[in-house]
N, C-alpha and C positions, 0 to 999 in steps of 0.2 A: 248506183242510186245516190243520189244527194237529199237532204232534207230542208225544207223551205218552211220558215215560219213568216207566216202573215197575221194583220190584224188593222179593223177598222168598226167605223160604227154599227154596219151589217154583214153579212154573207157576200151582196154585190158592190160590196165596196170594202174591195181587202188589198193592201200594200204590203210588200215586202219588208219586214223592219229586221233590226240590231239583235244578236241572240246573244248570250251568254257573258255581254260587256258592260252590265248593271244601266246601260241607258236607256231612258225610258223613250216612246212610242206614243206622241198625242192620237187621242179619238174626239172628235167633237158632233157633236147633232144637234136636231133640235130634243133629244130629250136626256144626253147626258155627256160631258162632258170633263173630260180625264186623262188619264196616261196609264201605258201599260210599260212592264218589265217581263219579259221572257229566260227562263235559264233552262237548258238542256242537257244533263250532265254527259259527258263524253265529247260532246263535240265544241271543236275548235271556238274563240270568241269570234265575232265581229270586231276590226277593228276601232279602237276606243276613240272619243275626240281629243284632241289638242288640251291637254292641260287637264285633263278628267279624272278626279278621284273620286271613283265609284267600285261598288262592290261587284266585283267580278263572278263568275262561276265558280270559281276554284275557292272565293274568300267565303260564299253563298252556302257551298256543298259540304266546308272545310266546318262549320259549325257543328258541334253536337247533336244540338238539337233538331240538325237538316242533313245529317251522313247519310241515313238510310232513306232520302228522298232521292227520286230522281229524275223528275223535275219542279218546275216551280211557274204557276203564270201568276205577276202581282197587281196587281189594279188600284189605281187610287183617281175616284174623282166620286163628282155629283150629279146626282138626277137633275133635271133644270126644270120639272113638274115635280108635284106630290104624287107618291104612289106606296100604296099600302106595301109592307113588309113581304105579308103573303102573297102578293102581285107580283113580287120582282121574283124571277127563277134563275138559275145556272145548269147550266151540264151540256147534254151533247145534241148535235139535230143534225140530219142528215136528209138529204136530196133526192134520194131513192134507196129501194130496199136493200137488207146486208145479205150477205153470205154467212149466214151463223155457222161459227164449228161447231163439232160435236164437247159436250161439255159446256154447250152454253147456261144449263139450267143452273150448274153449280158456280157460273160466275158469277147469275142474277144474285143467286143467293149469298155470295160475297158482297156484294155491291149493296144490299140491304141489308146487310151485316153491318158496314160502316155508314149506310145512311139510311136509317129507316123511315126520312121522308121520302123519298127518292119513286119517282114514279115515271112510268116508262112503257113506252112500242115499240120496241126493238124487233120485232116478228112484223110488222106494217108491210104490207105491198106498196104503201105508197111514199112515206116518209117517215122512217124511223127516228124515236125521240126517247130521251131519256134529260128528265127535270128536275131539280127540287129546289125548294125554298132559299136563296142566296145565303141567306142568315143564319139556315138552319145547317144547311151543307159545309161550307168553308170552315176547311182546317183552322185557317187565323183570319179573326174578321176584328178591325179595330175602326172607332166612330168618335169624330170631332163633330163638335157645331162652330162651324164657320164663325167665330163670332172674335175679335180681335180680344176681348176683355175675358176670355175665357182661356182654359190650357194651350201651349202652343200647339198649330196645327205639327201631323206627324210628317216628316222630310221624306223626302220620294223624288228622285227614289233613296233607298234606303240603304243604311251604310251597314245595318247589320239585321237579322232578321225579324218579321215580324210578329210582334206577339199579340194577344187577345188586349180587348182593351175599351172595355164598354161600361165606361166610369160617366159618360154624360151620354146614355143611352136612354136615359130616363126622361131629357129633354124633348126626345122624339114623340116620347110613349102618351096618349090619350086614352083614355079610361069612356066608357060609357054617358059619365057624367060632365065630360069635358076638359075634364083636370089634366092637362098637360105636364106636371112636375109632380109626383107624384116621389116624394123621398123614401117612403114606407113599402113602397112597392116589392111587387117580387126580383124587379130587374137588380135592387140594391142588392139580391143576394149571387149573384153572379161570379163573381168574386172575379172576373178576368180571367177565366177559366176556361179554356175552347171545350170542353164536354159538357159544363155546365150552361154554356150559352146553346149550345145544339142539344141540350137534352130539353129548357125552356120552352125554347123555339119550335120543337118538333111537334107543339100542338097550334092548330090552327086560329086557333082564339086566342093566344098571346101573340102570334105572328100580325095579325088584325089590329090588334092594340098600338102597332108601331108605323110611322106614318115618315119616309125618308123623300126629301127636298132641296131646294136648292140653298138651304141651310145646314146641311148635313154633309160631311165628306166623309166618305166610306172609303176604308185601306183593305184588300183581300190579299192572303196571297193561298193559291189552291195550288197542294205539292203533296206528294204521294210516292210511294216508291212499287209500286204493284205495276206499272207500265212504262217500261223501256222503245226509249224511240231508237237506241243505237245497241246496238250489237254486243256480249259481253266474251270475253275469250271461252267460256265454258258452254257458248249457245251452239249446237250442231254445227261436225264441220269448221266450225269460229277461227281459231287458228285468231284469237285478237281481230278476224277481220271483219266485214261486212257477207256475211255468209245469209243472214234472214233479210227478205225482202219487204221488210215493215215493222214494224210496233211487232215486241212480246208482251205477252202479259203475262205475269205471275202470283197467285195467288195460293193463301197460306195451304198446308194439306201435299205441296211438293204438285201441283196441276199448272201444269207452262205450255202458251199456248203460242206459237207462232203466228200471228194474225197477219202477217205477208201474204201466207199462204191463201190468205180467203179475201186480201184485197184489191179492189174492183176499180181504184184509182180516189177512190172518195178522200178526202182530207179529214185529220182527226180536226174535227169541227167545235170548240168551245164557246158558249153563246150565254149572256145574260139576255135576259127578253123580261117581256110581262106576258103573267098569263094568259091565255084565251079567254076572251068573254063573249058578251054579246053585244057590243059597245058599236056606234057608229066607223075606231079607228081601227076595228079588228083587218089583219092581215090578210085576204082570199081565203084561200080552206085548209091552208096549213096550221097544225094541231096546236103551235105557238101563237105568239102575240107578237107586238112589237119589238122588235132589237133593239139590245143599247149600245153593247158593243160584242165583237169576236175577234177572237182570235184562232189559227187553223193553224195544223203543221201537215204538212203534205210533202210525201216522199215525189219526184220527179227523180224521169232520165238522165243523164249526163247528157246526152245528144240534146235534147229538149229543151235543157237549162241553158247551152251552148248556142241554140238555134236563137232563144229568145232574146241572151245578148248580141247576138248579131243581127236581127232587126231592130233591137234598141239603137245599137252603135250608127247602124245605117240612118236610122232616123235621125241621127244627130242628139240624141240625147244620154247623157252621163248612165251607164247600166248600175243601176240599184241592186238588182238583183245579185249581180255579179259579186259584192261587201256581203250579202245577207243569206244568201244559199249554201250551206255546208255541208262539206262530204263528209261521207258517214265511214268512209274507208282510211282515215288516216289517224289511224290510232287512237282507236278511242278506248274511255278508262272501264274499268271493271264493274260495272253496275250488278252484281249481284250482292 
């Protein structure tokens, strides 16, 4: 089994990109417009371009403050419309229904343990979802206003990790009464604090109050260490090798759950979108809204990945895939 990560402005428009060699991945739309960075620890980089000093996996992972993650997807760009705070969502959506394990109750309850905005179908007959608030969710969320005479914009990608950073968050924020700059506010008490900004945020009437545009550049980076895409020497069988056939998941209480075993081919599916409404631009009858951008890691065959370079090759065209597809079987490091 090989692992593929991709990423583009929606679901049906996803490309092969760079993993673990700190370059970034433009996404462009019409309603947002940015760059992503992918890091996957254990498995091999992409190789780097010509003359590139970027932060790799190994310099990503090798931080303090990032050992016990493992992975990291980081995002930096702009809405190119205005959209309410509580409008933009992140997390997971899926195509058709899962295959839950057993044990699934007590990973909900993990899962709104560390996000108690988080809301979710995971049990759907027709397309499983799991959402919350961008703002509210993301481990490190940092906010420039585009504006030249203001702090320098943050560099991305980024040469070391990043941290909270919502010192002109307040420029966004409107009040009832219109007041855009609002110094007294509760946002000044933030302090750059990633618990104190998701603990703010986790009501919906401050999420309202914040209005993100195409004067605003938003820096994410969403990284966790409870979901291993590669194999650990101590996973069943492991022997250091590729013995589980997909994502584990780990959570706290010693409950590990080999989710190989129950998958159906689906790709772990990461999506910012806007939420459902009732708006003329809403999307058919799926439970989300518009996409901004995604990104998926999808395990595939050897033969499959093999078959597809060689209708590329025949077509005449440079195989992408072939740089950005990595095997999950050639020693990867110890994520426990």
């Amino acid at each position: 089994m090989k692992i593929r990560v991709l990423a583009g402005p929606n679901p049906s428009a996803l490309s092969p990109i760079p993993v673990n060699n700190g370059e970034a991945y433009p996404i462009a739309s019409e309603l947002f417009e940015g760059k992503v960075v992918v890091y996957i620890k254990g498995l091999a980089p992409t190789s780097s371009p010509d003359g590139a000093s970027l932060l790799d996996a190994t310099g990503y992972f090798s931080h303090s403050e990032r050992a016990s993650t493992t992975w990291s997807i980081q995002v930096q760009g702009c809405f190119l419309k205005p959209f309410s705070a509580d409008n933009i969502l992140f997390g997971n959506t899926f195509d058709r229904p899962l295959k839950l394990p057993w044990g699934t109750s007590a990973v909900l309850k993990f899962m709104n343990y560390i996000d108690p905005t988080l809301e979710h179908d995971l049990q759907s007959t027709r397309k499983p979802w799991a959402l919350s608030p961008l703002i509210a969710t993301m481990p490190y969320f940092a906010h420039r206003r585009r504006d030249p005479t203001l702090v320098k914009q943050i560099e991305f990608p980024m040469k070391k990790p990043l941290v909270d950073d919502t010192s002109e968050l307040h420029l966004s924020y409107t009040s009832s009464s219109g007041d855009t700059n609002l110094s007294d506010s509760s946002l000044d008490k933030l302090r750059d604090l990633p618990s104190s900004r998701r603990s703010f945020f986790s009501k919906p009437e401050h999420r309202r109050l914040v209005t993100f545009g195409p004067d605003d550049s938003i820096t994410t980076d969403f990284c966790y260490g409870f979901l291993s895409f590669t194999p650990s020497p101590n996973s069943p069988g492991g022997n250091g090798r590729d013995s589980a056939t997909g994502p584990r998941l780990d959570i706290p209480g010693g409950l590990s759950f080999d989710l190989g075993r129950y998958w159906d081919g689906q790709p772990v599916r990461f999506v910012c979108c806007e939420r459902k409404g009732d708006g003329p631009d809403e999307v058919g009858d799926q439970p989300w809204g518009r996409t901004f951008w995604c990104v998926a890691i999808e395990m595939v065959d050897d033969d499959e990945d093999d078959d597809e370079r060689e209708e590329e090759d025949g077509n005449g065209r440079d195989s992408v895939i072939n740089s950005d597809t990595i095997s999950t079987d050639n020693g990867a490091d110890d994520i426990d």
